[in-house]
C-alpha positions in Angstrom: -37.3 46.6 52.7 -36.5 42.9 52.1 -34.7 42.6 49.3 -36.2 40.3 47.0 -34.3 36.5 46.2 -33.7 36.0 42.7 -35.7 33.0 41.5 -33.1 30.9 39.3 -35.9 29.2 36.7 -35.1 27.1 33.5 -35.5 29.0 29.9 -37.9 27.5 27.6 -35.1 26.7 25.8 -33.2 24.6 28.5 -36.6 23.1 29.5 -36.8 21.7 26.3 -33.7 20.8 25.8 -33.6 18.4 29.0 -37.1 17.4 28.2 -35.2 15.9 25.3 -32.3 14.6 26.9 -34.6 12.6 29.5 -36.4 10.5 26.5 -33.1 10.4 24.7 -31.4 9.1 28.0 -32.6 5.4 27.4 -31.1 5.3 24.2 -27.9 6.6 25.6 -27.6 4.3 28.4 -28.4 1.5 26.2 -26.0 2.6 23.7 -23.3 2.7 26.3 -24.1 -0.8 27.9 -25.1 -2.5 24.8 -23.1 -1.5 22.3 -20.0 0.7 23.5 -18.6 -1.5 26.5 -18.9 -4.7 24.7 -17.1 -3.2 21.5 -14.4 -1.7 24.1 -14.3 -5.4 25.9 -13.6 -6.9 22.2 -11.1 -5.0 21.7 -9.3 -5.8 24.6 -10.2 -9.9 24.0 -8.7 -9.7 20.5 -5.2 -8.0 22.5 -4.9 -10.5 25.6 -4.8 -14.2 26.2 -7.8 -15.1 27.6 -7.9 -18.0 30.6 -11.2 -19.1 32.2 -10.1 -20.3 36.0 -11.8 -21.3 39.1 -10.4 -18.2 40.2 -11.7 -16.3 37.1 -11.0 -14.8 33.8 -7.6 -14.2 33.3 -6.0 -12.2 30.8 -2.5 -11.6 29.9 -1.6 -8.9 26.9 -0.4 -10.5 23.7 -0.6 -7.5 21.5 -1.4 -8.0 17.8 -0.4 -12.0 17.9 -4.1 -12.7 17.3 -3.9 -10.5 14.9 -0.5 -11.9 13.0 -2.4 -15.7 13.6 -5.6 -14.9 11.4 -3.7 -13.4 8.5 -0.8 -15.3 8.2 -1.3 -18.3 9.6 -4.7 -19.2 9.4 -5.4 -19.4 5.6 -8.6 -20.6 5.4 -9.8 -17.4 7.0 -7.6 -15.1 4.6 -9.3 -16.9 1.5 -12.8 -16.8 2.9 -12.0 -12.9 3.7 -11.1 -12.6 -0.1 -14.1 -14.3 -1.6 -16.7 -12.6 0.5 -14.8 -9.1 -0.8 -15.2 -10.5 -4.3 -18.3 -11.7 -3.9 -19.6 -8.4 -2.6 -17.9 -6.2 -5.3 -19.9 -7.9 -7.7 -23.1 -9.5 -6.0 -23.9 -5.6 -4.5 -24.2 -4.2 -8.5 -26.1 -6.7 -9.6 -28.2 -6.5 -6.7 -28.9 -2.6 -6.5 -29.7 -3.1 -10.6 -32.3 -6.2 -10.0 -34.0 -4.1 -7.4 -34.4 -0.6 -9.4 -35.7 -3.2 -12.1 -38.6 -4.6 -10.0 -39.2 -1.3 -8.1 -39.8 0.2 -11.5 -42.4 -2.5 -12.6 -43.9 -2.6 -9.0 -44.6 1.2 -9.5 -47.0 0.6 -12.3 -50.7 0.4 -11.6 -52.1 -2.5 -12.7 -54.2 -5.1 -10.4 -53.0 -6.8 -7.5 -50.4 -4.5 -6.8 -50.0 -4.8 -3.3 -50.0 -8.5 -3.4 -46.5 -8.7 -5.3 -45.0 -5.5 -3.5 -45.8 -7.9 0.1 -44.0 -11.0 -2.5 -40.5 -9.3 -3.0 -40.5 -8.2 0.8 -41.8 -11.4 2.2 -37.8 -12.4 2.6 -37.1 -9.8 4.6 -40.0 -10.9 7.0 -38.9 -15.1 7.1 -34.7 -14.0 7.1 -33.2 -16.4 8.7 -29.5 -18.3 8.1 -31.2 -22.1 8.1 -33.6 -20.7 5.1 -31.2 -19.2 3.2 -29.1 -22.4 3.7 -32.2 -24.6 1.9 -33.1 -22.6 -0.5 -29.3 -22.2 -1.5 -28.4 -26.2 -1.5 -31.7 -27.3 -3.2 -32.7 -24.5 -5.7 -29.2 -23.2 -6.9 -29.3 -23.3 -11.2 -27.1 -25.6 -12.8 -27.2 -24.5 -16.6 -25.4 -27.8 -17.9 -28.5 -30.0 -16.4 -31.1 -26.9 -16.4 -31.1 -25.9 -20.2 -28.2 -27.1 -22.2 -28.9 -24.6 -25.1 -28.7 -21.9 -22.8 -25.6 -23.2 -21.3 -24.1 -24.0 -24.5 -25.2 -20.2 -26.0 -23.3 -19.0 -22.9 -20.1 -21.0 -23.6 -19.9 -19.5 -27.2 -19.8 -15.9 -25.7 -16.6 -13.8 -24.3 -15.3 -14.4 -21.1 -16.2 -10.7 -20.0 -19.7 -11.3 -20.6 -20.3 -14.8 -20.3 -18.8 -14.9 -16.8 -21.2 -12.3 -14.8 -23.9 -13.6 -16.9 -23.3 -17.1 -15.4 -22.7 -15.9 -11.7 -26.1 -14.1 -11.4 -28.1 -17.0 -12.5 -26.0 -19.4 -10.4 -26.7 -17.2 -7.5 -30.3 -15.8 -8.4 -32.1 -17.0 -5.5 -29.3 -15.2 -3.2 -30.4 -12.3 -5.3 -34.0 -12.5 -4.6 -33.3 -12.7 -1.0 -31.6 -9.8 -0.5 -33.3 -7.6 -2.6 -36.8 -7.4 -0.3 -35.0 -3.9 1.4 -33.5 -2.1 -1.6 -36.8 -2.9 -3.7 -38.5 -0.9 -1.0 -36.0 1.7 -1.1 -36.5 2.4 -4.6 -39.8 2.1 -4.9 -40.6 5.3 -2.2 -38.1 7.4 -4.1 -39.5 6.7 -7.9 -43.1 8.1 -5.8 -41.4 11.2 -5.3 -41.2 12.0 -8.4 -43.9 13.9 -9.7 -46.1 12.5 -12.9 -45.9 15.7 -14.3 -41.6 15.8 -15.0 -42.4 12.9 -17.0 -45.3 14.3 -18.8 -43.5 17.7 -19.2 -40.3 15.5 -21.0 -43.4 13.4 -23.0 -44.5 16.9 -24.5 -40.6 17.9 -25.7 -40.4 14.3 -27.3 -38.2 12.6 -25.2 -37.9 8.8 -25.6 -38.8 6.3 -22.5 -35.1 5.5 -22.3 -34.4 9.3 -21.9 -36.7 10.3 -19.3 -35.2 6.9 -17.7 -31.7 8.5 -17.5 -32.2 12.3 -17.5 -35.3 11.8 -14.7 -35.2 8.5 -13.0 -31.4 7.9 -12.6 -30.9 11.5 -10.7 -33.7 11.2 -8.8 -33.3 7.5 -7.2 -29.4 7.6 -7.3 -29.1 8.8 -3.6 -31.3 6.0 -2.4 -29.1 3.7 -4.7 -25.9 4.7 -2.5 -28.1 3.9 0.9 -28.9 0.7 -0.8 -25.0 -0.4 -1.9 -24.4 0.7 2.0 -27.2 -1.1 3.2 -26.3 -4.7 0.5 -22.9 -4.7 1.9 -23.6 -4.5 5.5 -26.3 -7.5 4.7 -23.9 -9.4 3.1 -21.2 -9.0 5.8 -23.8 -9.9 8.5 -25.0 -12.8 6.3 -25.5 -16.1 8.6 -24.0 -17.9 5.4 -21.1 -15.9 5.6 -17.9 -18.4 5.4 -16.2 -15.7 7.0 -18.9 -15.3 9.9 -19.3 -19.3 10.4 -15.4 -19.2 10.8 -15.1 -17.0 13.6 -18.3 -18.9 15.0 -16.2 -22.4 15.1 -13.3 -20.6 17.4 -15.5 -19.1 19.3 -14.8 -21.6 22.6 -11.4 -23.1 21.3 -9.7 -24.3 23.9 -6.0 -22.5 24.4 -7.5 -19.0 22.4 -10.9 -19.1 24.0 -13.0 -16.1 22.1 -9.3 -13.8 21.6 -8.8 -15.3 18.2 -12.2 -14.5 17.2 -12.2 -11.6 18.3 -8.9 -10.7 16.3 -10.6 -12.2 13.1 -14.2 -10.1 13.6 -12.2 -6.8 13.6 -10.2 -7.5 10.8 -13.4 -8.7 9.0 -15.3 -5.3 10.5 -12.5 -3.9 8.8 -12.8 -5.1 5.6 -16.2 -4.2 5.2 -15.5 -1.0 6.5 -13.1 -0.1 3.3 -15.9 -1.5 1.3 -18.3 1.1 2.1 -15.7 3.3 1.7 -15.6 2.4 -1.7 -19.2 2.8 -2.2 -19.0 6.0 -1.1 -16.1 6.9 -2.8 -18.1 5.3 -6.2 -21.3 7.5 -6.1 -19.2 10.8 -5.1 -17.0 10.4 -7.9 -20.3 9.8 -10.1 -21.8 13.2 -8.3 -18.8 15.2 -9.1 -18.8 14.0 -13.0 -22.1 15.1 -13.4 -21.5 18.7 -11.7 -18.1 19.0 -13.9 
């Protein structure tokens, strides 16, 4: 007898599984062109000297000079680095507020609702550094000149108050700009919730600003903590970024050719790294309060 040869044949499991890897392999070869050998390749710019020959690129290892040069010895960059953090740490609050604000009154039915939904999202569609820029220079609210009452009203207020009051309207256009995304956000989470929660609270009397905390809040806080993640990254990647336009300008400097930028992009990817961090460590330290 012949003996029969053992036929060595893929599982339905292993078939699928490399029917998934082969339309997951663009992705993955993208990934590691793309995104993984220029981030390696910036790493080793912001480490070396970099000299552009006839005979080449040259590099010769400087360690954290770079590094040392962005921090301590350039200080416009150190002070455009500390604005944009305090500028995010209070622009991303009032942001993620103005947007639950309009996605809760774009959640009503009433006519023409689709028209101002496609209003607050049109900036997302026409984003773009020069547009910012304009709207910015010419549309910015001065209260002295705008409406001295109001500006006056303000004065007469604490510090505390009167100070965040005064940098959201002095920066409400930058608001409205960024808030296209997180309006969007919130708006698909307050459809999850069901009519009948609300109508359920109605019936054991609770007030509108009740159901507001003990229904809304817990239902749309996880899309809140996507949209602080999401405002902060924005506002790192922001074309009207001091700190972005800085590193821009050394870009081609002659005797630091793209090193020094390179130095002062990780230190800024740094930065905003510990500042979502912090918005994660925010909205855990909210989610454990409410469990204790």
């Amino acid at each position: 007898m012949k003996s029969k040869k053992k036929k060595h044949s893929l599982t339905i499991k292993q078939r699928n599984s490399l029917t998934g890897y082969l339309f997951f392999s663009p992705w993955i070869i993208g990934f590691l062109v793309f995104t993984l050998y220029p981030v390696i390749y910036s790493i080793r710019l912001s480490l070396n000297e970099l000299n552009i020959t006839t005979n080449g690129i040259l590099m010769k290892f400087k360690g954290l000079y770079y590094y040392n040069e962005a921090i301590n010895v350039d200080t416009s960059f150190k002070t455009y680095l500390i604005d944009e953090v305090c500028f995010t740490l209070c622009a991303t609050p009032i942001i993620i507020v103005f947007s639950l604000i309009i996605a809760l009154l774009l959640n009503k039915k009433y006519p023409l609702l689709s028209f101002f939904r496609g209003v607050f999202f049109l900036p997302v569609i026409i984003m773009s550094g020069p547009v910012i820029s304009e709207l910015l220079s010419k549309y910015i609210i001065d209260l002295s000149t705008f409406n001295p009452l109001i500006h006056q009203f303000l004065m007469g207020l604490p510090g505390f108050v009167r100070n965040p009051i005064i940098f959201a309207l002095h920066n409400l256009v930058f608001f409205l700009w960024f808030s296209g995304v997180p309006i969007l956000i919130f708006l698909a989470g307050l459809q999850k919730v069901s009519s009948e929660i609300y109508e359920a609270a109605s019936i054991d009397g609770a007030t509108a600003w009740e159901k507001f905390w003990k229904i809304t809040v817990p239902f749309v806080k996880p899309m809140a903590m996507v949209n602080a993640i999401y405002t902060v990254m924005e506002l790192a990647n922001s074309s009207n970024n001091k700190v972005n336009l800085k590193i821009d300008s050394h870009l081609l400097e002659v005797g630091r050719p793209y090193s020094f930028s390179a130095a002062m992009s990780w230190i800024h990817f740094g930065v905003t790294l510990i500042l979502l961090l912090l918005v994660y460590l925010v909205f855990e330290g909210f989610g454990r309060r409410e469990k204790a």
